[in-house]
Legacy VTK file of the C-alpha trace (Angstrom):
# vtk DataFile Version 3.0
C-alpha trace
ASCII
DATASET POLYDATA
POINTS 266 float
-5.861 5.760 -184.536
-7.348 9.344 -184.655
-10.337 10.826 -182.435
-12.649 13.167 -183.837
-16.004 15.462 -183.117
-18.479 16.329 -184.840
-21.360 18.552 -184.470
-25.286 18.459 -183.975
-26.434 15.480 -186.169
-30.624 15.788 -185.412
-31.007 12.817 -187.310
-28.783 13.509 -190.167
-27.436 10.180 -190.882
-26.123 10.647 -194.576
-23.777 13.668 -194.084
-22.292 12.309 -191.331
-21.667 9.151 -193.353
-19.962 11.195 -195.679
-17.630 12.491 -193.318
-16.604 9.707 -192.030
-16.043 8.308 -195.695
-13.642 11.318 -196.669
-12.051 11.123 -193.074
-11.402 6.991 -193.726
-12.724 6.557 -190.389
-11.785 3.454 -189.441
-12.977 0.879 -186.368
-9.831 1.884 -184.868
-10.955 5.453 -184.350
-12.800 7.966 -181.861
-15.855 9.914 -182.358
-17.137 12.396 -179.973
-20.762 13.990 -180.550
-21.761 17.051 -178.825
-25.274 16.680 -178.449
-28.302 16.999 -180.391
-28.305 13.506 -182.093
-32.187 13.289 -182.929
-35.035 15.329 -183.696
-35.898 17.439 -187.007
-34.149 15.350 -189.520
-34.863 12.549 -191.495
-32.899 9.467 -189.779
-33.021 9.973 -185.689
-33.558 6.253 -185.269
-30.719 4.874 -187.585
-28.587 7.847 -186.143
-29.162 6.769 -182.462
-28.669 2.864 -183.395
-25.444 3.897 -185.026
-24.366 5.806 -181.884
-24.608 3.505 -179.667
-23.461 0.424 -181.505
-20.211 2.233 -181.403
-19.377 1.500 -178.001
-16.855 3.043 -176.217
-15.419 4.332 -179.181
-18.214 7.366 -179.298
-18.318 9.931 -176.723
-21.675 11.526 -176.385
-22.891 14.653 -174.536
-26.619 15.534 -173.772
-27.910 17.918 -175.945
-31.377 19.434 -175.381
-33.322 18.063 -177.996
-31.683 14.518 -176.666
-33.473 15.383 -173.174
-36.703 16.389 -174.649
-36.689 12.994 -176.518
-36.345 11.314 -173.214
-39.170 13.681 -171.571
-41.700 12.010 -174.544
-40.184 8.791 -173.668
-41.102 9.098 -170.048
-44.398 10.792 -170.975
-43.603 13.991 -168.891
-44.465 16.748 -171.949
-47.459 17.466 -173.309
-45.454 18.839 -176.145
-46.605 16.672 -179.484
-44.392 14.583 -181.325
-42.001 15.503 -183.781
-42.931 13.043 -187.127
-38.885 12.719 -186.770
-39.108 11.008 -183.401
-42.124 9.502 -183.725
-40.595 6.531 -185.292
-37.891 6.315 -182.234
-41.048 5.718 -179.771
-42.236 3.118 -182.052
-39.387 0.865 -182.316
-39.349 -2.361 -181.207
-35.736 -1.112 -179.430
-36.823 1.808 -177.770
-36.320 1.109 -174.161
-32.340 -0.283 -175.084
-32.068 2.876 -177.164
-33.633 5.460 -174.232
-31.610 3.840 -171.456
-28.689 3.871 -173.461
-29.377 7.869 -173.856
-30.225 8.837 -170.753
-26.552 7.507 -169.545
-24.497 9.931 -171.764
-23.316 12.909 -169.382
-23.608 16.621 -169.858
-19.717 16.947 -169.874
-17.102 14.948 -171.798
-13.042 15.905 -170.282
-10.523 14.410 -172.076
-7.091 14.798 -170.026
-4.516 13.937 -172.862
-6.443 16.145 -175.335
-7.234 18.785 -173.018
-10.196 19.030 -174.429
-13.713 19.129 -172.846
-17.011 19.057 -174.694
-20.613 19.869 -173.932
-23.213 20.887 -175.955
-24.039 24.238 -174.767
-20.652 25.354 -173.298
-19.449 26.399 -169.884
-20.407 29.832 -168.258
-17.928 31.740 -167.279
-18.969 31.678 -163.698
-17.967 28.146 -163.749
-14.794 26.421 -163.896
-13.420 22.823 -165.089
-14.055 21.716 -161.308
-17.349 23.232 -161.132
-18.671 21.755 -164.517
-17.367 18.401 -164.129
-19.339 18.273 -160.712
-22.605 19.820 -161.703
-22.336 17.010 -164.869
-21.760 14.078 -162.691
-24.244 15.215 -160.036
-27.042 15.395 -162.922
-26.200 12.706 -164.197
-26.731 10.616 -160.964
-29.851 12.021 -161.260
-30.834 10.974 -164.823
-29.816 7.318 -163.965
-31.692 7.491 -160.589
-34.561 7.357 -158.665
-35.174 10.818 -159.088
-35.381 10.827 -163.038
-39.304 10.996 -163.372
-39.234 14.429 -161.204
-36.289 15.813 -163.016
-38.078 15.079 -166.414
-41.502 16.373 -165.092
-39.713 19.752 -163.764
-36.984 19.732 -166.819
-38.882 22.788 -168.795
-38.759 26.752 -167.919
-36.370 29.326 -167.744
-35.981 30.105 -164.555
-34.224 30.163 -162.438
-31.878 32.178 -165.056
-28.675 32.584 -162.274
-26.659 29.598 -161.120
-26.305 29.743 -157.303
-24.710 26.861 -155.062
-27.311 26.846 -152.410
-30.050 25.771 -155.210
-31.477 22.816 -154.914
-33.777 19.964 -156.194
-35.634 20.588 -159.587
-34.963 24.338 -159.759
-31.332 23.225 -159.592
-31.401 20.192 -161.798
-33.334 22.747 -164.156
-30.594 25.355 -163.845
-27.727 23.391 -164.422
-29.099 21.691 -167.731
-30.201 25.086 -169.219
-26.373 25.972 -168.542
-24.957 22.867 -169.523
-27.953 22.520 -173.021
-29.642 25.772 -173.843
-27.105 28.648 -173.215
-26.187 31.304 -176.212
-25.829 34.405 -174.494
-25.541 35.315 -170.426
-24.061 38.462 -168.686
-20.813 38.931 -167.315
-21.795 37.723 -163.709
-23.557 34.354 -166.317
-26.899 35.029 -165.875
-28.562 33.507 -168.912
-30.741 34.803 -171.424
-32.660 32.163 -172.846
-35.250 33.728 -175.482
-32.382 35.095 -177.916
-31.257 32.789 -180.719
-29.508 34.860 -183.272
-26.355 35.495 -184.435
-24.251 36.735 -181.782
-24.156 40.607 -182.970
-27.632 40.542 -182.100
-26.721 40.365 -178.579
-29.908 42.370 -175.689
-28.852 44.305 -173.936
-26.839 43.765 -171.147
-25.779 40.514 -172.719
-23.087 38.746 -174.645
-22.389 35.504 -176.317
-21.332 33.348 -173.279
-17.657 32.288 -175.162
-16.779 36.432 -175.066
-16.077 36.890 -171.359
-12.523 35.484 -169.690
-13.371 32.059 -169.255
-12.430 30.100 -165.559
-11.605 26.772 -167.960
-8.099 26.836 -168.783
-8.318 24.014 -171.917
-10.021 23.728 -175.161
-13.588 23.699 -175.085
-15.974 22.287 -177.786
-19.889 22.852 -178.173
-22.369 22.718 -181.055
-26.094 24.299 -179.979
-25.280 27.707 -181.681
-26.518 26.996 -185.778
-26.298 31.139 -186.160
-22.619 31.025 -184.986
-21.882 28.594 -188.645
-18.951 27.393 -186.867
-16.920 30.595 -185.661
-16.481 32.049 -182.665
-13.447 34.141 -183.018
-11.558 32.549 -179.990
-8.846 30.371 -180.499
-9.697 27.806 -177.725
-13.349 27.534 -177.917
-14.752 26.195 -180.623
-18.229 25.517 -182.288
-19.228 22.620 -184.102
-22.358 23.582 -184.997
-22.753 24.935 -188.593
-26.667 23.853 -188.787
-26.286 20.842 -191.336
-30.361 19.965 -190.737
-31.051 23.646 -191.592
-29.108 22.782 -195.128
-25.839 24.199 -194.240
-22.603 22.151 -193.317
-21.927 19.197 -190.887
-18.472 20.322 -189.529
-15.622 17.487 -187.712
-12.682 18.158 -185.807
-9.715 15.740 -185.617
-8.539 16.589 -182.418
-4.927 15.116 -182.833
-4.040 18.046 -185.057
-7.198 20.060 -185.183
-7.866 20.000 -188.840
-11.327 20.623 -189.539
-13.763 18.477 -192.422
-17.458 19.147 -193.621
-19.270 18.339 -196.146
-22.790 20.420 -197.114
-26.136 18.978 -195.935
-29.219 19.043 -198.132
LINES 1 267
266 0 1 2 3 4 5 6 7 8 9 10 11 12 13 14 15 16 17 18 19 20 21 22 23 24 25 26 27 28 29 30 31 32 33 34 35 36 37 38 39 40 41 42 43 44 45 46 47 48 49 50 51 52 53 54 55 56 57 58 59 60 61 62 63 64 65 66 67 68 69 70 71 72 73 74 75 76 77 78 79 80 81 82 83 84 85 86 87 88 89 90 91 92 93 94 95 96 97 98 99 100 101 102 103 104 105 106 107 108 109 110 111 112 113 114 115 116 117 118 119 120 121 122 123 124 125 126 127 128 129 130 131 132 133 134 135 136 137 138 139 140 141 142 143 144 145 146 147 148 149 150 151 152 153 154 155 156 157 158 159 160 161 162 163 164 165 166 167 168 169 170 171 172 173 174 175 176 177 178 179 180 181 182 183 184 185 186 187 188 189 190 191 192 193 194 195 196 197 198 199 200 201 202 203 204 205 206 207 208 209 210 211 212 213 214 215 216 217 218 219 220 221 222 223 224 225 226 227 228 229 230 231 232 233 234 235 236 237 238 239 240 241 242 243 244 245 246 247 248 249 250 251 252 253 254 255 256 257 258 259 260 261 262 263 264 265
């Protein structure tokens, strides 16, 4: 039995098919995703279905294109359709598929990996602790009677600085831009949110959040970051993302000995 992770699918259903092929991934096995299952590429149904017939034997982690696919379920965006989601809405299984979704935390901890997993990452104003609580608390949230505010108040950049004494939808807001949509933040974590190149590119003032001494004392994993292609230069933290539905690589980690697979993405 071996566990594994990949990166952000967005509805790339054939590479990761290929990995799993050249891995011999077996029904005995593990597979966490870190977000970003749907949206932009060509299978986000048959990727979803796939998922989630997996069982327990997938861990998944909210990504934000996974949340905005639940905002369009729950009719809280204006945004228009993606043509890639648009046959997700339509299926006769959409309501299984969304409540299925909207269960998967923000956070994934694995104690005899000491691993931990989110999409985005962890600030470094934040600690194991810290982002384990802010996960479960939104993720009462998502699977309660406050979902159709958090979805309606979900979009926005502000507020850009996580303090305790937030609360309701600016909070709910701040946490998932931490926990979904961070690249780059200051020292103290405030994010910046408008900046999505390659971490050189840094504004000013700013750095890619995985620079500064980190509070979480274990491996971390995240995808988000296509520009990074994998790499972050830190021997602990580690990106997944290597933008397979922008044509380059889908990229796996076996976490039992850290050996890393891809295979190139048309």
């Amino acid at each position: 039995m071996a566990t594994y992770a990949v990166g952000d699918l967005q509805g790339c259903l054939e590479p990761l098919q290929r990995l799993l092929d050249q891995v011999q991934f077996s029904d005995r096995d593990h597979l966490w995703f870190a977000g970003d299952l749907v949206n932009r590429g060509p299978d986000s149904l048959a990727t979803l279905r796939l998922v989630m017939h997996m069982g327990e034997r997938a861990k998944v982690v909210l990504g934000n294109h996974d949340l905005h696919l639940l905002a369009l379920h729950h009719g809280a965006t204006n945004l228009s359709v993606d043509p890639s989601l648009a046959p997700i809405l339509a299926a006769p299984d959409r309501d299984a598929l969304m409540q299925w979704l909207q269960a998967q935390p923000l956070l994934h901890f694995s104690q005899p990996f000491n691993t931990v997993m989110t999409h985005a990452g962890i600030p470094p104003n934040w600690d194991l602790t810290t982002a384990q609580s802010l996960s479960n608390e939104l993720q009462q949230v998502l699977t309660g009677s406050e979902q159709k505010l958090y979805f309606a108040n979900m979009y926005g950049n502000l507020p850009d600085q996580w303090q305790p004494d937030l609360s309701g939808p600016a909070r709910w807001r701040c946490i998932t831009n931490y926990f979904t949509r961070m690249r780059f933040t200051n020292a103290q974590g405030r994010l910046e949110l408008t900046t999505k190149s390659k971490p050189n590119n840094a504004p000013e003032g700013y750095a890619p959040w995985f620079t500064y001494p980190s509070q979480v004392k274990c491996r971390q994993l995240f995808g988000h970051w296509a520009a990074l292609e994998g790499e972050t230069n830190q021997a602990n933290i580690v990106n997944l993302d290597m933008g397979c539905v922008w044509g380059g690589q889908l990229k796996m980690l076996r976490l039992d000995d850290s050996q890393v697979f891809t295979v190139a993405c048309s």
